[in-house]
C-alpha positions, 0 to 999 in steps of 0.5 A, spaced: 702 381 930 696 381 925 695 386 922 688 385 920 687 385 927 689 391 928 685 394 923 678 390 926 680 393 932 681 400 930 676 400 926 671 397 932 674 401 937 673 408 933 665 407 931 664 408 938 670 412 941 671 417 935 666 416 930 670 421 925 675 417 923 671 411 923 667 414 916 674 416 914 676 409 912 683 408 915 687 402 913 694 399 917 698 398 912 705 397 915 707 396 923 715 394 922 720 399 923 716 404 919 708 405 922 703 407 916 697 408 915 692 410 908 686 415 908 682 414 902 680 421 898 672 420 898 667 424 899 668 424 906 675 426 907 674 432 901 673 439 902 670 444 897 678 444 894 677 437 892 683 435 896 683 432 903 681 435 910 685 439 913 682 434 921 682 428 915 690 430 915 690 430 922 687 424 923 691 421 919 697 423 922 695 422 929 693 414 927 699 414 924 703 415 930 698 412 936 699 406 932 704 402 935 701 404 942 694 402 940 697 395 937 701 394 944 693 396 947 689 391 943 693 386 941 699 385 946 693 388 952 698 391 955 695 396 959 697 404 957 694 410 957 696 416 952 694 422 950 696 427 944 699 433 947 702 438 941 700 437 933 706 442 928 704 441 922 708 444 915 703 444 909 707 442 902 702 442 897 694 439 897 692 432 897 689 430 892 690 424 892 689 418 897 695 420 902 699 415 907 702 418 913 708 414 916 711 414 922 719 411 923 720 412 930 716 404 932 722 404 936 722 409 940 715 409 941 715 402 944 721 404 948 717 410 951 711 404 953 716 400 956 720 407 960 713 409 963 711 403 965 719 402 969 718 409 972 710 408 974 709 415 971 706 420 965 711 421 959 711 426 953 715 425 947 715 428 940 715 424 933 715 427 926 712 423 920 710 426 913 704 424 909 704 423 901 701 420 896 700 414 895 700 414 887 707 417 888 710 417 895 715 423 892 710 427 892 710 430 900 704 434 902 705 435 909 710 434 915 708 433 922 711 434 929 705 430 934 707 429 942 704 424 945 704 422 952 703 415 956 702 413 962 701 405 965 694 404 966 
């Protein structure tokens, strides 16, 4: 798994699919046991508060966990389809800074692709993650809860 690669892909494929989060300048940072996924704080993701978006903050949270579901897509070219169904967040306090979502359930994920795909049908499933700075990943700005819902193509 490259990921550059994934990162060209996602990039490609969000300039015409969904261009907000192209101008939003995601960057994959890591896909192993944790997925994580950076948002710069620019002149694009701020708000009039100086800190970030609250659709930059769920942008990010959603890419964070799609991301091993879009590297098996555009990667490994497995054939899957998904859709976020449910997004619960809980705010800690605002992202003035950089922020970083991470997602650690990549297991679980990748286990919910193959389960679709052996039961021929559509399946939702919940993940958590949270958001931080990246100056300091102990400074938590928000908590998330998305459901995600895949089906073989």
């Amino acid at each position: 798994m490259s990921l550059r690669k994934l990162d060209f892909y996602i990039k490609a494929t969000s300039l015409f699919r969904v261009p907000l989060l192209f101008f939003c300048c995601p960057k994959v940072l890591a896909l192993d046991d944790k997925a994580k996924v950076k948002l710069p704080l620019n002149w694009i993701t701020k708000n009039h508060y100086r800190s970030m978006y609250f659709g930059a903050l769920s942008m990010g949270a959603e890419l964070a966990v799609a991301l091993p579901i879009l590297n098996e897509m555009f990667v490994n070219k497995r054939k899957v389809n998904f859709i976020f169904k449910d997004f619960k967040a809980e705010f800690h306090k605002r992202a003035e800074t950089d922020v970083i979502f991470e997602c650690p359930n990549v297991k679980e994920l990748l286990e919910l692709i193959s389960k679709s795909e052996t039961q021929k049908q559509r399946i939702t499933q919940a993940f958590n993650g949270k958001a931080y700075s990246a100056t300091d990943p102990e400074n938590i700005f928000m908590s998330y809860e998305i459901s995600i819902s895949v089906k073989p193509l």
